[in-house]
C-alpha positions, 0 to 999 in steps of 0.5 A: 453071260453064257446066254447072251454069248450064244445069242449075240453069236446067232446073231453076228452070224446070221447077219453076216450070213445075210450080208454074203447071201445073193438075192438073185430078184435084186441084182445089178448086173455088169453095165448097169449105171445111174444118171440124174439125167434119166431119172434113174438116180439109185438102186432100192433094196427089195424091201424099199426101205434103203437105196444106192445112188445119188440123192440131194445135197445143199444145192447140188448132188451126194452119192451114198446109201440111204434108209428112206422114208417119206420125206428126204430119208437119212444117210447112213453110208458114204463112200470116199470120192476123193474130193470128186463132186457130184452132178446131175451130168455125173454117172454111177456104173457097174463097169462090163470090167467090174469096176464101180465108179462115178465119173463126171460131166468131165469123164473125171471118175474115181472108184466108189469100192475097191475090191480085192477082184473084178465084180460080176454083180452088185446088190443092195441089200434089205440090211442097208449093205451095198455088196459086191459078188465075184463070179462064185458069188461070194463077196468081194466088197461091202459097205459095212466094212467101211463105216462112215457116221453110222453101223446099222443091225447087222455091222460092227465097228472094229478095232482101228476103226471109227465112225467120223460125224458127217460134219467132220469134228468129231470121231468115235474109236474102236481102240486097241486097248479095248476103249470105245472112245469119242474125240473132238478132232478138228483143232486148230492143234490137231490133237485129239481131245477126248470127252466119252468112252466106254470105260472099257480099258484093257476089256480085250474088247475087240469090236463094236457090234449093233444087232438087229434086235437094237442090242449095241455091245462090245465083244472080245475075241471070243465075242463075249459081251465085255460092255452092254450099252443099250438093249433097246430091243422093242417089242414088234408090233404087227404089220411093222418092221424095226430097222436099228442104227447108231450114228456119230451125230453132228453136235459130237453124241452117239446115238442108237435110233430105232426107225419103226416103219408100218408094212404097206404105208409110208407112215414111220416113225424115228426115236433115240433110245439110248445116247452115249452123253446126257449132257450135250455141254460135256461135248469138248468143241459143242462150243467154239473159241472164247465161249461157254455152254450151257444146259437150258432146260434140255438144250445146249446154247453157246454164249459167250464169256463177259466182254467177248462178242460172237465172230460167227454170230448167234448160233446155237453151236460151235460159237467162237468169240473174240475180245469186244475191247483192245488190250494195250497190256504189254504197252502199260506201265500199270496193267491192273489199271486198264481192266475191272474184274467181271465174275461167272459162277460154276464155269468149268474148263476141260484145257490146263491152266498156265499158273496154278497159285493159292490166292483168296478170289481178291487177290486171283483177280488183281493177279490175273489185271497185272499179268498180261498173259492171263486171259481169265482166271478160275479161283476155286477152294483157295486155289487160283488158276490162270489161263491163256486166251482163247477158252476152250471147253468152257462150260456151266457145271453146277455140281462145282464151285468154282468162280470165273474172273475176267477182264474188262476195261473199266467203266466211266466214273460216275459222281458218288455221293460219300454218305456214313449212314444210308439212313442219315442221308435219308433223315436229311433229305427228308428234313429238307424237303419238308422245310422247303415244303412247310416255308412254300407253303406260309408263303403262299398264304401271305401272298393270299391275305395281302392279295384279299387285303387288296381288294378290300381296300380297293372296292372299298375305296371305289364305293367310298368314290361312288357316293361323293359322286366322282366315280367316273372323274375322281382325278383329270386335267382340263385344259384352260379354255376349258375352265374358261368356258366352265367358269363363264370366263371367271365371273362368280367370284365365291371366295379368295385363298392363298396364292389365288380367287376362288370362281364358281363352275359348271362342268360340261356334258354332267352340269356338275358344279365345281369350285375353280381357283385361280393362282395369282401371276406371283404364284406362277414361276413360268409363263404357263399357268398351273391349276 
């Protein structure tokens, strides 16, 4: 211990050291300033590798301090503008007065550092520290006394201090009472909501300090290391320069990053190397109103909970869901009969329940239907836990047993076909089936024998007609004057009959020879004779 005391004191003092040690080749004299317009937009420390001034933001201009590498570079420092926007008409000037100020197309300006007496030059130094120097050079004012989302090597964070992720939600407190903690801060509650700390309660830790070798600590009054959280030092490779930082990150994790940059070139590279939470769903806020979240493989998604639709869309955080159906609950006179129950396995949640009963999960759910303030319930071990809508701080923790019950309205009913025995129904189709089958079938051959039968009889019969010779006039009429004509007017009488005389014919066109008989007039009711 007593070796890390004095080295970790080496350090802080020699950073310090640097910090207040004026670099006369990098100074910004009084009446300096910074204009879009010029293409004079920052002010770079000697090494290159941070720079003061203006740089992009969405489609307009920020002011702060950035560690630059060969694409946008990363901001590690803001100053408070007071809601005073940049652009490319704004200027950034070291007063002739000492003052630092931006002021706009509108000579609106707002000071950038308030410092305890007129500056008489400024510098931006190597360690990322834009520092202030009075007439004796000492300094007045520092950016590292004023973290924003980041303390690069060489800064601490002290007690009453924190660092604010650049998106606004989540905060990182150097306590009083010793505790490194992080809070979910923007809520509609306004309250803080704890989600990591260093577990360093009443430690006498005073102070949160990175050095430049990657060493991230807390030390006490005697800057004594009370917690180690990452000693990433790296072993420096030749030609290359490490640059150390650790930033309250936008999705609510403090990490410590190394920017390893090779001399001479624009090559870098950019790796975390310790991050204060494993898990991104142990974040309370990651995820929004009404959702959940949940680890796949390494990444964290919002979804949301059964019978909630996205408000904000499909997105992979901070996902708020509202109800995707109307609740008439407080307007029935059965509620149990509006809603199903819906179940989600391993869900946790960090808020208080409003009523905590013991119920089997049957009976926790058809208590949630009844009661028109329970949004959901949580049945774990015998135990039934309601809460009121919206969810917050869900997530999937399966390392819990826990079941979450949900409201849905129910379904339409389908037909349900009532059956004792899953196999009888089975049994029976299938009898029924075959029967159909088996009479289709003996049907079928009927109609193909009768149909052979037929056609049998038929082409028998046609060649039985064929060899009597009346294939072609087995039936026909013939009108009178044709058996007149055939007959020769009836005059070869060849037999007599009942009702009628017999005559000999010819037909016409075959010469066949027919027999025609002539019916008596007693044997005809009308005046047209029949034959």
């Amino acid at each position: 211990m007593a070796s890390i005391t004095l080295f970790l004191l080496f350090a802080v003092l020699s950073a310090n050291q640097v910090s207040a040690q004026k670099n006369d080749s990098n100074i910004i004299n009084l009446g300096s300033y910074l204009s879009p317009k010029t293409n004079s937009t920052s002010w770079v420390s000697p090494s290159g590798h941070f720079s003061f001034g203006f740089y992009p933001q969405d489609n307009g201009l920020a002011v702060g301090i950035r560690l630059m590498d060969e694409h946008e570079g990363t901001t590690v420092w803001t100053p408070n503008l007071n809601n005073l926007s940049a652009s490319s008409d704004s200027v950034i000037q070291l007063t002739k007065d000492g003052q630092l100020l931006l002021r706009n197309e509108k000579q609106m300006e707002v000071a950038i550092a308030n410092a305890s007496e007129p500056a008489a030059s400024a510098s931006i130094l190597d360690s990322g520290n834009f520092v202030l120097y009075s007439k004796n050079h000492s300094v007045i004012w520092q950016s590292f006394d004023y973290p924003t989302d980041t303390i690069l090597g060489g800064q601490n964070l002290s007690e009453g201090q924190h660092l604010t992720s650049a998106n606004g939600y989540f905060i990182l407190q150097m306590q009083a009472d010793g505790n490194l903690v992080a809070y979910l801060v923007k809520n509609e509650t306004g309250e803080n909501y704890g989600y990591w700390s260093s577990a360093t309660y009443q430690s006498q830790a005073i102070q949160l300090t990175l050095d430049r070798t990657g060493f991230l600590c807390l030390l006490d009054d005697d800057e004594n290391a009370t917690k180690v959280l990452a000693n990433s030092s790296n072993y420096l490779e030749r030609n290359t320069s490490l640059i150390y930082r650790a930033t309250m990150d936008f999705d609510g994790i403090f990490r410590l990053y190394v920017h390893t940059f090779e001399t001479n070139t624009t090559s870098f590279n950019v790796q975390s190397v310790w991050q204060s939470n494993s898990n991104q769903c142990e974040v309370r806020g990651f995820c929004g109103f009404n959702s959940y979240c949940s680890m796949n493989d390494s990444e964290a998604i919002c979804k949301c909970y059964p019978g909630f639709k996205p408000i904000n869309g499909n997105q992979s955080m901070f996902l708020d869901c509202e109800q995707g159906h109307t609740d008439d609950c407080k307007t029935s006179a059965d509620p149990k009969i509006l809603w199903d129950i819906a179940p989600l396995q391993h869900v946790q949640w960090g808020l208080l329940p409003f009523l905590v009963i013991s119920l089997e999960m049957e009976a926790c759910g058809k208590s949630c239907q009844e009661d028109c303030n329970c949004g959901a319930a949580l049945h774990e071990d015998g135990s039934c836990k309601m809460y009121k809508l919206p969810l917050r701080f869900g997530r999937i923790n399966h390392d819990v047993s826990t079941t979450a019950l949900f409201k849905l309205p129910p379904n339409p009913k389908k037909p349900e076909v009532l059956v004792d025995d899953k196999k009888n129904l089975i049994f029976t189709l299938a009898i029924t089936l075959g029967s159909i089958s088996f009479v289709s079938l003996v049907f079928a051959i009927s109609i193909f024998f009768i149909y052979r039968h037929k056609v049998y009889s038929y082409t028998k019969l046609s060649a039985t007609s064929e060899n009597l010779g009346f294939a072609e006039d087995c039936l026909r009429t013939f009108a009178f004057d044709e058996l007149v004509n055939s007959t020769g007017n009836f005059t070869e009488e060849i037999g007599r009959g009942s009702f009628g005389v017999v005559y000999k014919g010819t037909l016409q066109g075959n010469n066949r020879r027919v027999a025609v008989k002539k019916l008596d007039n007693d044997a005809v009711d009308e005046g047209e004779r029949e034959f």
